[in-house]
N, C-alpha and C positions, 0 to 999 in steps of 0.2 A: 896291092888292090886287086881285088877278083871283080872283072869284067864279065856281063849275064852273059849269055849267048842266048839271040833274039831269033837264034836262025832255026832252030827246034822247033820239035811240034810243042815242046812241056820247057818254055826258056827255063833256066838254070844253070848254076856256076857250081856244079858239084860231079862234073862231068858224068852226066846222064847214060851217056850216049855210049859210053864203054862197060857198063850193066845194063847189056840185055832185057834179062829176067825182069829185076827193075822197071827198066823201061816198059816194058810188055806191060807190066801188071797199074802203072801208072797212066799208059794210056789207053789201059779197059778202064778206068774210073775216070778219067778228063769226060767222057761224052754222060755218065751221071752226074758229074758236077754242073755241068753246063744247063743240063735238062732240072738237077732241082733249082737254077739259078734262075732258068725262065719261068721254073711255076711259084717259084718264094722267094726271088729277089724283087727287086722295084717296080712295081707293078706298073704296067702299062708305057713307060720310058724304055722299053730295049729298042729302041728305033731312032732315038733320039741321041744328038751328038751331045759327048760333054767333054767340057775342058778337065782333063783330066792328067794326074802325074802318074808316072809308072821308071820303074826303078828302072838305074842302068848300069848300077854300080851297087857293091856294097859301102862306098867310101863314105862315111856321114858328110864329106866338103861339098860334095857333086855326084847325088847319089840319083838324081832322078830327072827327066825331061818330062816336058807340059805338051798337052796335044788335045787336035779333039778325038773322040772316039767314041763309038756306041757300043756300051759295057759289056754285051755278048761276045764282042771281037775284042774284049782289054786282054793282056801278052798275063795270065795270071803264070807265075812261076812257083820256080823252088831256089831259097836265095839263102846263103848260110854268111853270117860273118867270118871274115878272114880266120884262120887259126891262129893262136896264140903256141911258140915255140915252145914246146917243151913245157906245156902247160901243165900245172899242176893243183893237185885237192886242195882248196882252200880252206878247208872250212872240215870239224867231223873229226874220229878217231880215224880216219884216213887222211889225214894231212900231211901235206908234204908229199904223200904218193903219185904216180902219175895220174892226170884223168883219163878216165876211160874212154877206149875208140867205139867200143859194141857196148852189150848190156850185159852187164854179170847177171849170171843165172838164179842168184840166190832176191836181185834185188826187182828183177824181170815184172812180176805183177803191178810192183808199185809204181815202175817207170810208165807199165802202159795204161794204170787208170790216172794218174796223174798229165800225160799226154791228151789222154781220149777228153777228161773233163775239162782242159784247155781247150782242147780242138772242139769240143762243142759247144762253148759259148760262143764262137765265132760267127757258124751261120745262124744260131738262134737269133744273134741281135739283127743281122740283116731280116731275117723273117717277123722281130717286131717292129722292124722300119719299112716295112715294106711297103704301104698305104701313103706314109707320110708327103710324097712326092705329091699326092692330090692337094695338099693344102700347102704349098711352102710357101713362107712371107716374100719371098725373093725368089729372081735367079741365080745370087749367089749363095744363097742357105740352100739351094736344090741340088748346086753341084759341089757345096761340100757334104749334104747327104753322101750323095754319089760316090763319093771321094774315101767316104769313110767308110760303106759297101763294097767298095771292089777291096777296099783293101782289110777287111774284115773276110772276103772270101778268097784273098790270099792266106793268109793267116792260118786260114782250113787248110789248104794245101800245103802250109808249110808242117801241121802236125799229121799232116795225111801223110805227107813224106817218110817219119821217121817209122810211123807204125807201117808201112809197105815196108822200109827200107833194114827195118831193126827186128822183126816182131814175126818174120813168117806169117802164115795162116792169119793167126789170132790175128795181126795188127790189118793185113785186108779183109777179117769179117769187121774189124772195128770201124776203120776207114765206111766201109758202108751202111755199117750202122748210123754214121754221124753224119747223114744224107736220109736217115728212115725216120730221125726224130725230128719232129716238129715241133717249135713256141708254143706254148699253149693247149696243145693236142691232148685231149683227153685220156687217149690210149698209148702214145709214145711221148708224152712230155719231154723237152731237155733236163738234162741232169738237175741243175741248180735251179733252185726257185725263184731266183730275179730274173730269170732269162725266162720265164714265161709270164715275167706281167705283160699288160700289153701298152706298148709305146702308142698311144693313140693321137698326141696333139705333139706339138714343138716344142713346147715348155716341157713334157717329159724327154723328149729327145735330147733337148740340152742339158738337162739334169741326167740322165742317162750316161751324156757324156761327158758329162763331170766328177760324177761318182762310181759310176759302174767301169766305164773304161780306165778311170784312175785306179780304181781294182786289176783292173788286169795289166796295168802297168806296174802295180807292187807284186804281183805273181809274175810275170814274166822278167822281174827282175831278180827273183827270190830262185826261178829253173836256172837264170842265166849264169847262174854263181855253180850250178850244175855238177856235178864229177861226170856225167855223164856229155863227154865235148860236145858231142851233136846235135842234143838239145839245150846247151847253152852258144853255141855259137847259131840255131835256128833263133832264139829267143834274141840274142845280142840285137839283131836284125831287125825282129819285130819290134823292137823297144824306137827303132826311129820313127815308122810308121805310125805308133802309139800317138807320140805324141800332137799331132795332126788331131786325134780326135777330140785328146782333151783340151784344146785349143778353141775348136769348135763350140764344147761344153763352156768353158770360162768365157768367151766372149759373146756366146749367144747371151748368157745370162747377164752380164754386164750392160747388153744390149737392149735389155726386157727391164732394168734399171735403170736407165738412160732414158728410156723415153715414158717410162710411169713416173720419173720423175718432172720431163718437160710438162705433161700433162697436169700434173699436181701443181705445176707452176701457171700453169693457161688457166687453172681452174681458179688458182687461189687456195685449196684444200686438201685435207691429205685421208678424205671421207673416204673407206672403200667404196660404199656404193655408186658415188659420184664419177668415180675415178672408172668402175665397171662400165657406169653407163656412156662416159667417153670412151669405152673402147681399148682400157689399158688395162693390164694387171697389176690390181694392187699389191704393195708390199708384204702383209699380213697373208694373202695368198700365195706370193710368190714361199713365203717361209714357211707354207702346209709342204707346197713341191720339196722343198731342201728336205725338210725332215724326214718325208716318204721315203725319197731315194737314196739318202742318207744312209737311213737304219735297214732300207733291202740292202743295200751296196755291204755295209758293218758284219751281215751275218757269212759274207762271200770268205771272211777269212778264216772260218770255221769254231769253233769252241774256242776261250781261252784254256781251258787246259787240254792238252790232247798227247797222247802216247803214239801218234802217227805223228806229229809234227816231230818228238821227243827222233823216233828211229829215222825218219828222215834225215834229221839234222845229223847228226850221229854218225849215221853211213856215208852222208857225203850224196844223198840223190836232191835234198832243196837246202838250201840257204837261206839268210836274211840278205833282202833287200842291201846294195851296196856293205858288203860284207865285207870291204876292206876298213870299213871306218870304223869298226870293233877291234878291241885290243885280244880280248879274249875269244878265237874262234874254236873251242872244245866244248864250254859249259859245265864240267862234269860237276865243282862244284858250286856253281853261280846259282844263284835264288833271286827269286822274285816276289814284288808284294800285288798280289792281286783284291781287288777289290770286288766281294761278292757279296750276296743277299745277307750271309751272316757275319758279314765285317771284313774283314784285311786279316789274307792269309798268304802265310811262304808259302812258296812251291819252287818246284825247282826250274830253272831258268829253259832247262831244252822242252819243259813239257808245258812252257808259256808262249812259247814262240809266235803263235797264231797272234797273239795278244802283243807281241812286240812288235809283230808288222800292220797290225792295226794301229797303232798308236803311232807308228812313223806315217802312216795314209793320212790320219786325222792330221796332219802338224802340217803335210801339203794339202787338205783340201781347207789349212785355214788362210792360205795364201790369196785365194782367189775371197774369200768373205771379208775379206781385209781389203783388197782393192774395192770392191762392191759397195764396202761400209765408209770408204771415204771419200768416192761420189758422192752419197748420200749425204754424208757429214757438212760435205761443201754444200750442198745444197740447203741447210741450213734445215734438216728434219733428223728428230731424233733416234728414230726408230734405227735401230741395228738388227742386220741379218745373223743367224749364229748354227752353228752345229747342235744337233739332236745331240742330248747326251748318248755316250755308246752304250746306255742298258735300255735305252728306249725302242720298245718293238722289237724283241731280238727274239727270233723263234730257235736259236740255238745259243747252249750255252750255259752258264751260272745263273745269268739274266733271265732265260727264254719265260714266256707268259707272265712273266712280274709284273706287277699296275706300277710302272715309274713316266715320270711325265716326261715330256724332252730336255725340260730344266734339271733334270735328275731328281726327282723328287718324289720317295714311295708312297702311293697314296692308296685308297680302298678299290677294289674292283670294282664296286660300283659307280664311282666318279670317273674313273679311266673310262668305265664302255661309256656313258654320260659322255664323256669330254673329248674323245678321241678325234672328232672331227672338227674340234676346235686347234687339233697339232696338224692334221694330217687331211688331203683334199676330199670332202663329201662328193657324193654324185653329183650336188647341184655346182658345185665349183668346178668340178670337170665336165659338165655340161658347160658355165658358162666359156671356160678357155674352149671347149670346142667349138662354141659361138664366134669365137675372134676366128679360129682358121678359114682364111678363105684367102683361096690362092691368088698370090701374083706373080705373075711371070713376064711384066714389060721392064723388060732393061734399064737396070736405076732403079724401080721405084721400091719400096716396101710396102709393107701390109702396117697397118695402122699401130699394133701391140709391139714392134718394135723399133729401135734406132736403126739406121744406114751402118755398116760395118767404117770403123778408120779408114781403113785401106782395101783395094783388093788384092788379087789372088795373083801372084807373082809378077807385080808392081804393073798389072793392067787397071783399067778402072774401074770404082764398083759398077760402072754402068755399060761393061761389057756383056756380051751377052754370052754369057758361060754356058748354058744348055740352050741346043738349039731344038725345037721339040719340035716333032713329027706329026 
């Protein structure tokens, strides 16, 4: 078990301290990261205490201790899971070979855009959360915001790491680069186009972190399988934090269930209007949000067919998601039936792949629609929550701009633009959930649009007061 060392100016269990050069060049970027974390992290809370965990270990048993601390002074590090002896290529016409300690030269470009577009959704998400601390239903949705921000802006420093550490020059212009883009920014946009919608109420926040971070948990399991050790024992690591946030996601939304279904019970009805003008989110609403962030989240795993997935896989630089539970880890000659606009076609299995680790996302995020749908079910209302089909909305791909409804079903152009706001949330629908955000912050209580959480935050009570605000 590797032990951080907290006694650093940059904690880390990758011994810092005995690279120099390293060191130097990692702490001329700690005082940029701090500075773009004060002007586009959580706005107006850097003064305020939060309960918050911070790793001490990389042990998954006993990896982290709880405290308060105000997020400017949180210990942000560089933390690699343990090596694996003698570890070897899983996966690839290089199987069986050793994995790699550095970056082979021939595979260099792929490693660092593949890094760099990890490393940049990281601060984009903080940067479209950053408002949301003005409206939170609670103190304890405030400080698992919090929670899930500092450790979204570890995350940046863990692939800040690799490009200082691996990459020369190139990987510190990159590192700075990924501090010059901003969400939404007209002139330096982030890479991906879900990272700059803008996260403006809770109900996308939680949906954000249901589907979008569930995204970067099938990617940061897809590096972890790696040939490249470094960045799969960085990713190993990120995979425990991860799941914190999808947690977040499934129970906020369960939570936003919970209580639009108390209310449908107080009323007697299951009217949306009724249900709006008490102050909840209807169902029919709540299933515009699933489908929006759904089908951004669907286009994050790129084309189903793609000749980068194909070489990737092949060389040994990305994997599939938990790639030991495959029999066949070569492909050369496995096929696939895809289903496209003009019907169901083979193709060959390495150059599906995007599409095989979509389909393993979609199988977990029907996990959480399935608890959701039998609250409901108890509750003795018919309506089921469901997944967008994955051709619906997809601005990449076999699919991209097709008229298909979220039920899958191809219909004429003109009834989709007609109909699209009957899938997906109108201005007036996110006007009215911006109508519900209105902040609470007294210990215990909630804001109206949602249930009380089961429990709290490592077996204190909901009704501690997790951020102490300044």
């Amino acid at each position: 078990m590797s032990g951080i060392n907290y006694s650093e100016k940059i904690p880390n269990n990758v011994d810092l301290a005995n690279d120099r050069t390293l060191q130097r060049a990692l702490e001329h970027w700690q005082p940029h990261f701090l500075q773009w974390w004060q002007g586009m992290g959580p706005s107006d809370f850097q003064n305020s205490e939060v309960y918050l965990r911070t790793a001490t270990s990389v042990d998954a048993d006993g990896w982290a201790t709880y405290g308060a601390v105000k997020m400017p002074d949180y210990r942000w590090g560089i933390f690699l899971a343990d090596p694996v002896a003698e570890r070897k290529i899983g996966f690839g016409d290089n199987m069986g070979q050793p994995a790699w300690q550095q970056v082979p030269g021939e595979f260099r470009s792929t490693l660092r855009r593949l890094i760099v577009t990890q490393g940049d959704t990281e601060p984009a998400s903080v940067e479209q959360q950053r408002l949301l601390g003005h409206t939170c239903p609670s103190l304890y949705d405030l400080r698992n915001l919090f929670q899930v921000n500092v450790e979204e802006g570890r995350h940046l420093w863990a692939m800040v790491y690799l490009l200082h550490a691996y990459f020369g020059r190139d990987g510190r212009e990159e590192a700075e680069e990924l501090l010059a883009r901003h969400s939404g920014d007209a002139d330096k946009p982030r890479i991906l186009s879900t990272f700059n919608e803008p996260v403006s109420d809770w109900l996308s926040f939680f949906c954000f972190t249901y589907f979008t971070d569930r995204d970067g948990k099938y990617q940061l399991k897809s590096l972890a399988e790696s040939a490249f050790d470094p960045l799969s024992r960085t990713c190993r690591f990120m995979l425990t934090e991860e799941a914190h946030h999808m947690f977040v996601g499934e129970t906020g939304i369960g939570r936003v269930v919970k209580r639009t279904l108390e209310v449908m019970k107080e009323l007697g009805t299951d009217d949306p209007a009724k249900i709006r003008a008490a102050g909840a989110v209807d169902l029919p609403l709540l299933q515009k949000y699933l489908n929006f962030w759904c089908s951004s989240s669907l286009d994050l795993f790129g084309s189903e067919v793609s000749s980068n997935s194909a070489s990737n896989f092949a060389n040994g630089v990305k994997g599939r998601p938990d790639e030991s539970q495959y029999e066949d880890h070569v492909l050369r000659a496995a096929q696939f039936k895809l289903e496209t606009p003009k019907g169901v076609e083979d193709v060959p299995m390495l150059n599906a792949l995007n599409e095989v680790m979509r389909e393993s996302y979609l199988k977990d995020c029907e996990i959480g629609l399935k608890r959701w749908n039998r609250v409901i079910e108890r509750a003795g209302h018919a309506l089921r929550l469901a997944l967008p089909s994955t051709h619906f909305r997809r601005s990449i791909g076999a699919w991209v701009d097709q008229p298909v409804t979220p039920q899958g079903k191809l219909v004429s152009r003109e009834e989709y633009d007609r109909r699209l706001h009957e899938w997906i949330p109108s201005e007036a629908d996110r006007a009215f959930v911006r109508s519900l955000m209105k902040r609470v912050v007294e210990p215990g209580k909630m804001a109206g649009w949602i249930a009380p959480p089961e429990r709290g935050i490592n077996n204190l009570p909901v009704d501690y007061e997790y951020v102490k605000i300044s």
